[in-house]
C-alpha positions as CSV (number, residue, x, y, z in Angstrom):
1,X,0.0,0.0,0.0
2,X,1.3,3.3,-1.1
3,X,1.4,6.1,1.2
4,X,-1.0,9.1,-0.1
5,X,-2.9,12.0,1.3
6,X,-6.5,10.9,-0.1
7,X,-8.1,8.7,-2.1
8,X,-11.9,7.9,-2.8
9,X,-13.7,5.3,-5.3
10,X,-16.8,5.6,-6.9
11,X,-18.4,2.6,-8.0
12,X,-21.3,2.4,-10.7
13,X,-23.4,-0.5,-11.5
14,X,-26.3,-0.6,-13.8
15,X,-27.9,-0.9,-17.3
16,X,-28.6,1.5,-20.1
17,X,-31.1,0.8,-23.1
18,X,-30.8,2.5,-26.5
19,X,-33.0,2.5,-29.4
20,X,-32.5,4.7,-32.7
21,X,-34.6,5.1,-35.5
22,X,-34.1,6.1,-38.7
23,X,-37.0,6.8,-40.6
24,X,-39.3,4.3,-38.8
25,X,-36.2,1.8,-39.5
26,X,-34.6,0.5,-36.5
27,X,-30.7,1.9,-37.0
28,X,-29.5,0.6,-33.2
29,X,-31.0,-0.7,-30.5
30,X,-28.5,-1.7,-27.7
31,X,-28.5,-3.1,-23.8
32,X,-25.9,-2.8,-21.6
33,X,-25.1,-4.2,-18.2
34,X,-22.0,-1.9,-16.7
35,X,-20.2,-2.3,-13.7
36,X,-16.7,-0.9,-12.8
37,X,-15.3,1.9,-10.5
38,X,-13.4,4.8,-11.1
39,X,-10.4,5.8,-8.4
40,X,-8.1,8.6,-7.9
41,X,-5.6,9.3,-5.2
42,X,-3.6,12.4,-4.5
43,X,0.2,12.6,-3.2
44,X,1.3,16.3,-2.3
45,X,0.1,18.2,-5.5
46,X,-0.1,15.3,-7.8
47,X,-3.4,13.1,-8.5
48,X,-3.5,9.5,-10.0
49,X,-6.4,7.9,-11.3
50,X,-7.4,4.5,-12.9
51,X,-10.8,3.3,-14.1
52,X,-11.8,-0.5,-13.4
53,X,-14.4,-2.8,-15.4
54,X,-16.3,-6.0,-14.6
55,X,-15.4,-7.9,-11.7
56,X,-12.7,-6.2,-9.9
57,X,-10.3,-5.5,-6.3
58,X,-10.9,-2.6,-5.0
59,X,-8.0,-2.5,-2.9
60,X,-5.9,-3.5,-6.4
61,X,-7.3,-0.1,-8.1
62,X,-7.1,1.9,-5.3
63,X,-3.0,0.7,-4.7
64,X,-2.7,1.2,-9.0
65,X,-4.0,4.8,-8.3
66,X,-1.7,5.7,-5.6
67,X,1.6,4.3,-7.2
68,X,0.6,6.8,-9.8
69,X,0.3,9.9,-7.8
70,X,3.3,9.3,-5.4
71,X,5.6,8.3,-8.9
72,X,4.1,11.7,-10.3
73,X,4.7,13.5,-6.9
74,X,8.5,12.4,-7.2
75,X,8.9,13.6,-10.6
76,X,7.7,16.8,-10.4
77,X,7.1,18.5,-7.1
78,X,3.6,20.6,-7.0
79,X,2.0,22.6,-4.8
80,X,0.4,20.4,-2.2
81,X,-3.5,20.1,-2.4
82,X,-6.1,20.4,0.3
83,X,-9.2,19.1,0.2
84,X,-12.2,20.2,2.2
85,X,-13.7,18.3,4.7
86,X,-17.3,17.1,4.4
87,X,-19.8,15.4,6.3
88,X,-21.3,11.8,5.4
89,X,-24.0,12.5,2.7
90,X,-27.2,11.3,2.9
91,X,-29.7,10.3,0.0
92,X,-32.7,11.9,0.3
93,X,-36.1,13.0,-1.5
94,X,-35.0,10.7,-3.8
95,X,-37.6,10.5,-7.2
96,X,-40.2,7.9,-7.3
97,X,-40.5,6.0,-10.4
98,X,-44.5,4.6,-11.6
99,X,-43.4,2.2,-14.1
100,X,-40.0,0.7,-14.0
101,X,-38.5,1.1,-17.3
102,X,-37.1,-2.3,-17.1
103,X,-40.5,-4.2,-16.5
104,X,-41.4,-2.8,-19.9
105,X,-40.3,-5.2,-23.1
106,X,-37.6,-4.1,-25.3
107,X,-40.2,-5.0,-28.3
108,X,-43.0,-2.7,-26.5
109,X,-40.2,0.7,-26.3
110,X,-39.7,-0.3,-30.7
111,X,-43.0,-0.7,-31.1
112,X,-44.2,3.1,-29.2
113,X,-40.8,4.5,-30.7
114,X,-42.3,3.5,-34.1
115,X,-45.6,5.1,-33.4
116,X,-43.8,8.0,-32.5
117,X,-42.0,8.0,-35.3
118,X,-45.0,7.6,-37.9
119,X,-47.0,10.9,-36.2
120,X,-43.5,13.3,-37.7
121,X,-44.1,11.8,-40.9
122,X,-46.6,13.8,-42.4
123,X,-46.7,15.3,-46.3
124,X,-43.6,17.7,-46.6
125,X,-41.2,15.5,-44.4
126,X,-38.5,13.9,-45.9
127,X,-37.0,12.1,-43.0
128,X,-36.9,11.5,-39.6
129,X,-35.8,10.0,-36.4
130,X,-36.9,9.0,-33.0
131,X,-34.4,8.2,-29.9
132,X,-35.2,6.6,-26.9
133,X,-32.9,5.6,-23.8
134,X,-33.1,5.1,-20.0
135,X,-30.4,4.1,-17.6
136,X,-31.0,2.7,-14.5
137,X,-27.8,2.2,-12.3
138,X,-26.7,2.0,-8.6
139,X,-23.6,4.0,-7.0
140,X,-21.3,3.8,-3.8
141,X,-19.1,6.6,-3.2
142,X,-16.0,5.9,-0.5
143,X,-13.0,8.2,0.8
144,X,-10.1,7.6,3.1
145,X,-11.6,9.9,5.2
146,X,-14.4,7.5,6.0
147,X,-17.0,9.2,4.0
148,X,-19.8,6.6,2.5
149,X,-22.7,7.0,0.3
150,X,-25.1,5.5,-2.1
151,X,-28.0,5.7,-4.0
152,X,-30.0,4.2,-6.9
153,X,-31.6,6.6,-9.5
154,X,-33.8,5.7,-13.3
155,X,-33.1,8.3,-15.8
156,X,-35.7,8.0,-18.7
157,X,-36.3,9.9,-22.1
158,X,-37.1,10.5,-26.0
159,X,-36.7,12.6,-28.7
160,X,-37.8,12.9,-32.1
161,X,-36.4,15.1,-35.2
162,X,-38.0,15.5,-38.6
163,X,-36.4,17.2,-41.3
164,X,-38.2,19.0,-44.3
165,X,-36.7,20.0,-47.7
166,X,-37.9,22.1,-50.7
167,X,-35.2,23.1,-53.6
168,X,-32.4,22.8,-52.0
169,X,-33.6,23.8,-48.8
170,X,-33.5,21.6,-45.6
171,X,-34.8,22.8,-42.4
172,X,-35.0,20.7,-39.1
173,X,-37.8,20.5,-36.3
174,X,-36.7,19.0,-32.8
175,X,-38.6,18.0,-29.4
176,X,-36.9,16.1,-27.0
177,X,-38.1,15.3,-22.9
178,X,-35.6,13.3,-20.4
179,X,-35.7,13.3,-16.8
180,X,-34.9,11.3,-13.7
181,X,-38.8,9.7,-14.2
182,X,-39.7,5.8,-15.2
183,X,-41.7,4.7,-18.4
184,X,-44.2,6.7,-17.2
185,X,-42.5,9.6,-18.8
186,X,-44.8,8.2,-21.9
187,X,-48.1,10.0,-19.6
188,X,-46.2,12.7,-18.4
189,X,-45.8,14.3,-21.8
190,X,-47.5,13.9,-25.2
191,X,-45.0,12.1,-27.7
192,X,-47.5,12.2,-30.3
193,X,-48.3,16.1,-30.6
194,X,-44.7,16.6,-29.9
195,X,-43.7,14.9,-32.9
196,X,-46.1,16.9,-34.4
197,X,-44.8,19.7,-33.4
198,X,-41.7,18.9,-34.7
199,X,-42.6,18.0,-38.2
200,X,-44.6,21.4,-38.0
201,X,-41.8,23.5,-37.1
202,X,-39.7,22.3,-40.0
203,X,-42.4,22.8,-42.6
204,X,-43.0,26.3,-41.4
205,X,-39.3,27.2,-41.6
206,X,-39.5,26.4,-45.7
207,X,-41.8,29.3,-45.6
208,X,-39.7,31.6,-43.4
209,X,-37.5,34.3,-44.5
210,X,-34.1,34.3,-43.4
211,X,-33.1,37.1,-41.3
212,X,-31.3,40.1,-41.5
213,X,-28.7,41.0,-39.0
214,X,-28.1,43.9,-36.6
215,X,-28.2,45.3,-33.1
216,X,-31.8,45.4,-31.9
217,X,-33.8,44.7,-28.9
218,X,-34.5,41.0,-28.4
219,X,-36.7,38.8,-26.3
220,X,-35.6,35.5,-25.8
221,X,-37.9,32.5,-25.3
222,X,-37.4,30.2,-21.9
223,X,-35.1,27.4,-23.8
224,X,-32.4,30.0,-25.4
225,X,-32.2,31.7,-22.4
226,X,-31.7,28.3,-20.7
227,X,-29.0,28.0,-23.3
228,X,-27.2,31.3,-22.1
229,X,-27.8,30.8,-18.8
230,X,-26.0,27.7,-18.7
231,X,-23.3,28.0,-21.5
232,X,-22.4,31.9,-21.0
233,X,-22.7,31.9,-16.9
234,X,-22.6,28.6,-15.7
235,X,-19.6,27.3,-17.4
236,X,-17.8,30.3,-16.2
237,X,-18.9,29.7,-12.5
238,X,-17.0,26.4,-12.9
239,X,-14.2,27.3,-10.3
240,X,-11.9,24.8,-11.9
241,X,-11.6,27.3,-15.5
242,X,-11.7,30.5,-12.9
243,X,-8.4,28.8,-11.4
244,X,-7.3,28.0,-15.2
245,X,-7.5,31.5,-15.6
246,X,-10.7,30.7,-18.1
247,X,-13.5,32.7,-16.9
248,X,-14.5,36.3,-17.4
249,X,-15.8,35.8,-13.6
250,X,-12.3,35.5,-11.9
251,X,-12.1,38.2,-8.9
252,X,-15.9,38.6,-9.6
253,X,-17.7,37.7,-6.1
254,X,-19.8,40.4,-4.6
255,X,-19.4,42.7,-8.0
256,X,-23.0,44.0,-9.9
257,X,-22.3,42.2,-13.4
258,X,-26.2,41.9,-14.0
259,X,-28.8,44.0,-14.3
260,X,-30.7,43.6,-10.6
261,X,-33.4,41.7,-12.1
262,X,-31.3,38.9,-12.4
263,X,-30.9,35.5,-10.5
264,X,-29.2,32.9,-11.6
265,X,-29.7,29.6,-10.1
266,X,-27.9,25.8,-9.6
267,X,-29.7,23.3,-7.9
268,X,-28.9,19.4,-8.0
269,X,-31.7,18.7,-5.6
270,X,-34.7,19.5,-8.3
271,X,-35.9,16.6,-9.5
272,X,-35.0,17.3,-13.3
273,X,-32.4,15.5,-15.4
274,X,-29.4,17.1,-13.8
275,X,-30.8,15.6,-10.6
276,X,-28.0,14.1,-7.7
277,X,-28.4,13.2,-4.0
278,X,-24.7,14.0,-3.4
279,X,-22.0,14.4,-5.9
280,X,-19.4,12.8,-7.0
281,X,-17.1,13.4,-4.2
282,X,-19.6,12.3,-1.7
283,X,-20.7,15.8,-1.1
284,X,-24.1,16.5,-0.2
285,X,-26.0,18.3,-2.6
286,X,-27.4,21.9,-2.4
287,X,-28.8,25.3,-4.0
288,X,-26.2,27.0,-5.0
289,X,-27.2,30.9,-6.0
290,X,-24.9,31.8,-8.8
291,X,-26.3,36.0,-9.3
292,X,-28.7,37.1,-6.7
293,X,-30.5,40.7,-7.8
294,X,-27.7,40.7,-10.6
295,X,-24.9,40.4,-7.7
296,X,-22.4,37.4,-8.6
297,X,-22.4,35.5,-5.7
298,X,-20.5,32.0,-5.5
299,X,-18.9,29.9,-7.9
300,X,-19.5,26.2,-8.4
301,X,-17.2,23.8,-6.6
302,X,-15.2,20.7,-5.9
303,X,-13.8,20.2,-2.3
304,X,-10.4,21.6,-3.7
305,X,-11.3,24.4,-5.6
306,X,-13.6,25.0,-2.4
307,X,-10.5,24.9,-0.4
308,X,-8.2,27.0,-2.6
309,X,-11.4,29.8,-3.2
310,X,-13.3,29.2,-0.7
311,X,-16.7,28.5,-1.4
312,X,-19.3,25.1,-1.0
313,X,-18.5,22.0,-2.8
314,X,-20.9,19.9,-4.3
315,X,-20.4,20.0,-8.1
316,X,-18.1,17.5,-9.1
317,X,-19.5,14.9,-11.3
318,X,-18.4,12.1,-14.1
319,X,-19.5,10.4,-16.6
320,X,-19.6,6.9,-15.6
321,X,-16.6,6.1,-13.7
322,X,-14.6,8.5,-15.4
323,X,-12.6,11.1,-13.2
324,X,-15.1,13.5,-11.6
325,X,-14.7,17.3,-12.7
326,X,-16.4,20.7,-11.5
327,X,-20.0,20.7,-13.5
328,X,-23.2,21.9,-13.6
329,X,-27.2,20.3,-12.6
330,X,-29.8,22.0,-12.9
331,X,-29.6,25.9,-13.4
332,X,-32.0,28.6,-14.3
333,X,-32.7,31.9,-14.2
334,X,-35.5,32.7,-11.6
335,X,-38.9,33.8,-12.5
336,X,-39.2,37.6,-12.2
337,X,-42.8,39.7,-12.7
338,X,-43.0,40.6,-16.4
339,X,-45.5,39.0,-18.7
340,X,-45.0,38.3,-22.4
341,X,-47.0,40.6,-23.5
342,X,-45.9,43.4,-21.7
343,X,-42.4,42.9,-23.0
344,X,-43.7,42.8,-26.8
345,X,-45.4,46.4,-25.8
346,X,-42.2,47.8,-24.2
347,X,-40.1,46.4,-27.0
348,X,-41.9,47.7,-30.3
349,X,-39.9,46.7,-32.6
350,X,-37.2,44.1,-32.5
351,X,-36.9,40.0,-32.7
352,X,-38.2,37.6,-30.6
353,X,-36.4,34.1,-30.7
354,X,-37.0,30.9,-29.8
355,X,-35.3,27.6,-29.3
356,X,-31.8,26.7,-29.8
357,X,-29.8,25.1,-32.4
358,X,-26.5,24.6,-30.4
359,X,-23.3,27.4,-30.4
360,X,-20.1,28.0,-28.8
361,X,-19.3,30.5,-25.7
362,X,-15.8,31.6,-25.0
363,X,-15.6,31.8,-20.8
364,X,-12.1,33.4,-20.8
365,X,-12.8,36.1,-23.0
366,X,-16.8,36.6,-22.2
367,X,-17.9,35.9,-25.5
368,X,-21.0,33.5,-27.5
369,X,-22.5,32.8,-30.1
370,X,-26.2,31.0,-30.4
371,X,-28.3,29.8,-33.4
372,X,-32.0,30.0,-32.3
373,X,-34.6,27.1,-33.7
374,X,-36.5,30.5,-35.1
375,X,-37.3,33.8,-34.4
376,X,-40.1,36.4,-35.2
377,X,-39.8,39.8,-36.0
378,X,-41.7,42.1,-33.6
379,X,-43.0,45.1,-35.2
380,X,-45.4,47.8,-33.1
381,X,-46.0,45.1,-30.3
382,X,-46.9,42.5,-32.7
383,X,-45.3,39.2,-33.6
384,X,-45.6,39.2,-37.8
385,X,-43.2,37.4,-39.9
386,X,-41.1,34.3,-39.4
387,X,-38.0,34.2,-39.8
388,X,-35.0,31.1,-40.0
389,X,-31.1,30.7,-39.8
390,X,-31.2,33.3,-36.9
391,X,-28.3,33.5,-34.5
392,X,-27.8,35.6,-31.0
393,X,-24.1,36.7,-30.3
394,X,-22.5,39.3,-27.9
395,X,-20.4,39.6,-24.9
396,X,-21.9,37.8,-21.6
397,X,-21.3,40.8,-19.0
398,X,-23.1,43.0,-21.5
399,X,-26.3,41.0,-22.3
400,X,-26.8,40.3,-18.5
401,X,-26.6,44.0,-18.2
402,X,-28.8,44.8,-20.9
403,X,-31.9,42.8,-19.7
404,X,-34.8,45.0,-19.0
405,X,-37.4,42.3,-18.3
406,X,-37.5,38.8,-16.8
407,X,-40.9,37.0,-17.6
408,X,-43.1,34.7,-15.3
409,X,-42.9,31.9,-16.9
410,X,-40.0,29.5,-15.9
411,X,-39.8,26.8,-18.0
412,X,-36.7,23.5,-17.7
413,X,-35.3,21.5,-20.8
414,X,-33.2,19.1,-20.0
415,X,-30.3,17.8,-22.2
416,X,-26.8,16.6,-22.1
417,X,-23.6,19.0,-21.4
418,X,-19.9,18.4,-22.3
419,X,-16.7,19.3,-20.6
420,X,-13.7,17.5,-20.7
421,X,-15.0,15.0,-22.9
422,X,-17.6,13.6,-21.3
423,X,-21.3,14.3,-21.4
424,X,-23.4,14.5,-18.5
425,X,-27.2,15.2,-17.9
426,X,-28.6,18.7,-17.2
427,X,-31.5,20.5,-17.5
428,X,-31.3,24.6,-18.1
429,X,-34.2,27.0,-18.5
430,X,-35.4,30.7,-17.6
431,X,-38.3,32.5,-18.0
432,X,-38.6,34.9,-21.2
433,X,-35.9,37.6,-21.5
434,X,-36.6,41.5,-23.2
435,X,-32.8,42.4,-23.8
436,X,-32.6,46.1,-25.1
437,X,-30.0,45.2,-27.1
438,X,-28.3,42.4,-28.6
439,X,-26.3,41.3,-31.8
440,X,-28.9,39.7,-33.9
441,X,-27.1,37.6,-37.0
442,X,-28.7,36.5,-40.2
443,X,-28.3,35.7,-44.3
């Protein structure tokens, strides 16, 4: 046994279930049964890790770990790392699943994805595709400090795309649902108009004119600012790029960089996709206010950027048993007062824009860029034409500063997030946004 300061384990067992299809044509459908551990140990300022599959020893991978970190410790001497003491976690209000994904046939999920499928296929859609997985897995967290934990958790979801083309022109509709629910997710929400919806939203966007760019007032719909809540804040709350020197938030605590209308929100503890009982490091998890009334507040943390920074840990997550890193849950910006039709009023004349196509944010240098799903030009209060291949881009500090109205409408999607290369689950949302100004782009 090798002499370190720390080590921990986390150890994952379970099954995931996959099923893609391609045009009503089954393209994959895949069942796995994982089990395995990942382990790290620190030595002074230097961490080794290894990642263990099937049957394995414990004591074998947690030995494997620390010969790496002392050997790496002797090499290269770095400054020694603390990490922050915690108490044992507990796992509790825990979601309750109806109907146990795994009680349901594989032949009865093809059969529903199918049906799914068929209800996007209507005249005017060229192709589409329907997606469906759940994961249902258990995990035990232990530390050489004595710290213990587990719990079991059912992660369940679909989505469905549908793609329309005229002369050369393809445009995409999307809706997707996922959440820490059983096969009862199938009740919760409507597959059926939502696919519908989807095929609909790419037909209209054949129609709709692309738009032109510019700075003009904006409001943006509860799912793109979701998007920028999560990509342009979150990420650079992430202590670990603030000690990187990667975020525009360094030095930021206690500093206005909002307008006061502002609150910006992480919480593990909501039962939505990005859902934990405690973390990855066996911290207990907990709200953690990100802006309150535009004020930047705390950054997210792991027990040693919460030692370095000071701070609460409680955001250190992995995919799988890979090595845990400083992430997000479940974050939002909080309801505010304004409806949605006050803020086409106030507005005039400007673009409202809904949905999100994906885009890149720049933490270190405060900067994004975001394709919307659609948009509408607003003109004298009214929403009138449609408009397609619409993007939002700016600088993070600014937009925040620029919002003149927060809506009372909260509303959560949930999706998938990558850092590091790996992808965890996370849901993001907001209420509508009325942003006096904003780079709009277009044709």
């Amino acid at each position: 046994m090798y002499r370190v300061d720390f080590f921990d384990a986390k150890i994952i067992e379970g099954t995931t279930t996959s099923i893609v299809l391609d045009n009503g044509n089954i393209k994959e459908v895949s069942e796995n049964y994982t089990k395995g551990a990942g382990v790290r140990a620190l030595s002074g300022g230097s961490w080794g890790y290894t990642s263990v599959d099937g049957d394995f020893d414990l004591n074998k991978a947690i030995d494997a770990a620390s010969e790496l970190a002392a050997g790496m410790d002797e090499r290269s001497h770095k400054e020694k790392v603390e990490m922050l003491d915690i108490s044992k976690p507990v796992a509790r209000n825990m979601p309750k699943i109806k109907v146990d994904p795994r009680d349901v046939s594989l032949e009865e999920k093809v059969r529903l994805l199918k049906e799914i499928g068929a209800r996007a296929k209507i005249d005017g859609i060229s192709s589409t595709s329907a997606v469906y997985s759940e994961s249902s897995y258990k995990v035990l967290y232990t530390d050489s400090t004595g710290i213990e934990g587990e719990y079991e958790l059912v992660r369940t979801g679909f989505a469905i795309s549908a793609v329309a083309s005229r002369e050369g022109v393809y445009q995409a509709g999307r809706e997707s649902r996922f959440g820490v629910t059983g096969y009862e997710i199938f009740e919760k929400h409507d597959a059926f108009a939502l696919a519908e919806a989807a095929a609909n939203t790419a037909l209209q966007l054949l129609d709709a004119k692309p738009a032109k760019g510019g700075n003009l007032p904006v409001i943006l719909d509860p799912e793109l600012a979701g998007v920028f809540a999560h990509e342009a804040v979150g990420h650079a709350s992430e202590a670990d790029l603030v000690l990187e020197g990667s975020s525009i938030l360094e030095n930021m605590i206690g500093q206005q960089i909002a307008s006061p209308l502002i609150n910006i929100i992480d919480d593990p503890t909501l039962h939505e996709y990005g859902f934990f009982p405690f973390d990855d490091e066996g911290t207990q998890s907990g709200k953690t206010v990100l802006i309150r009334d535009g004020v930047f507040n705390s950054y997210l943390h792991s027990r040693e950027t919460a030692a370095k920074l000071g701070g609460q840990p409680g955001h250190c997550r992995a995919q799988g048993h890979a090595k845990p890193i400083v992430r997000m849950s479940n974050t939002y910006i909080d309801n505010g007062t304004s409806k949605f039709e006050e803020m086409l009023e106030e507005i005039k004349n400007g673009v409202y824009l809904i949905g999100s196509r994906g885009g890149q944010v720049n933490t270190g240098e405060g900067v994004f860029q975001f394709n919307a799903e659609k948009g509408y030009l607003i003109e004298n209060g009214q929403l009138t034409t449609l408009i397609r291949d619409v993007s939002l881009s700016g600088k993070t500090l600014e937009i925040l500063n620029n919002v003149r109205m927060v809506g009372n409408d909260l509303t959560l999607t949930s999706g998938r997030c990558g850092k590091g290369g790996q992808l965890v689950p996370v849901t993001d949302g907001s209420p509508h946004l009325m942003v006096s100004e904003a780079l709009v782009g277009g044709a």
